[in-house]
N, C-alpha and C positions, 0 to 999 in steps of 0.2 A: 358879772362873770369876769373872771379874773385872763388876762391873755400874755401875763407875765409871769415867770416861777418866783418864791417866794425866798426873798434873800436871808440868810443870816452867815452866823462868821465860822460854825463848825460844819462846814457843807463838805463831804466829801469829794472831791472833784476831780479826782481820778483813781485807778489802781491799774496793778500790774501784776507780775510774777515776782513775789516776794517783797512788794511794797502798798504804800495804800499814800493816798495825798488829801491832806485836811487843809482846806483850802489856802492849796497851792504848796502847803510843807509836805516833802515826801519824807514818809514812814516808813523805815525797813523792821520794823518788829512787830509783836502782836501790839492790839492798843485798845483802852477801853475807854468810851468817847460819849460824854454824857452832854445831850441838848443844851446844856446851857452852853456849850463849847470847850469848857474842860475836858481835857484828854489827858492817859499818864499811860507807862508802858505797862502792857501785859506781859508778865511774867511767864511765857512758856513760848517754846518756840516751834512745838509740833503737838496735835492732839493728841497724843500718847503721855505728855508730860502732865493734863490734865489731870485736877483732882478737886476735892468740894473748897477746899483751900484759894483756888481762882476764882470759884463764882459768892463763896458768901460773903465778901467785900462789895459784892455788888449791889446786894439789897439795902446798907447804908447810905448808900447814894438816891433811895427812894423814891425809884422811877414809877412808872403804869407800866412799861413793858422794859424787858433785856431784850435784845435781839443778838442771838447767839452766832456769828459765822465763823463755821467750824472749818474752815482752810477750803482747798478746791473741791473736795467732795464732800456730800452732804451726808453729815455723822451725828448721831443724837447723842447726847451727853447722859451719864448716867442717873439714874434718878436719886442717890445720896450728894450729886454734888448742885444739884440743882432744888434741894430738899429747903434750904431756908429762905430762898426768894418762894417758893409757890408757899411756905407758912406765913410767910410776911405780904402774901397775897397778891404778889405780883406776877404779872404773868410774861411766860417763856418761850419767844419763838424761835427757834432751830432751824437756818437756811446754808448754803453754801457762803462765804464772804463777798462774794460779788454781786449776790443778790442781798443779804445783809446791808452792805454799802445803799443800793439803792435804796430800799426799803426804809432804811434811817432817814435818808435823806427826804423823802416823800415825808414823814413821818414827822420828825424835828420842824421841818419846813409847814406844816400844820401847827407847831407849838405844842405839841405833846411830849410828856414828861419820860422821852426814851434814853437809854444806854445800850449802846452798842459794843460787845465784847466780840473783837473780830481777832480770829488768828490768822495772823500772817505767815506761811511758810514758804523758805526760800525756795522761787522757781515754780511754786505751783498754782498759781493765782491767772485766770484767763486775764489776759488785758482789753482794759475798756475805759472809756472816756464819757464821764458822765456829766460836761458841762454842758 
């Protein structure tokens, strides 16, 4: 039995209102954050700008899961934009970004092959400290 969390270098280790910190760099934009610890900016800056355009780049990255966190409240994405990851059999969980954040971090922290596509919108984000 393990009595120590499980280290690696893309840990998310904190967020806020309108940022997100991969460990220890703080984020003010959206960002899509693949286990192996690559991360690049997500191109939208509220779920409204959304379209199938931000998620089928995602399935290239050929994860087992995307974990979706769709800004401070929990917003499901529509089904043509999320249409080529469930063809390419990957599968899509849709949470708020603060629970996103953890969930990655449980997640990666196992060694599983996740990407996290979280949007960050300015000011709407609870803050929480997840080290």
């Amino acid at each position: 039995m393990k009595f120590q969390p499980d280290q690696f270098g893309s840990a998310i280790t904190s967020y806020g209102p309108g940022w997100i910190a991969i460990g220890g760099q703080r984020l003010e934009h959206s960002v899509v954050l693949h286990s192996t610890g690559e991360h690049a900016l997500w191109a939208c800056a509220g779920f409204d700008e959304l379209t199938d355009a931000h998620f089928t780049p995602l399935a290239e990255l050929r994860p087992e899961l995307v974990l979706f966190g769709s800004g401070a409240a929990l917003r499901f994405p529509r089904p043509a934009w999320v249409r080529r990851l469930i063809e390419a059999g990957i599968g899509v969980e849709t949470m708020d970004t603060g629970a996103a954040c953890r969930t990655y971090n449980i997640l990666a922290g196992e060694g599983r092959r996740v990407v996290a596509a979280l949007l960050v919108e300015p000011g709407k984000l609870e803050t929480d400290r997840l080290e």
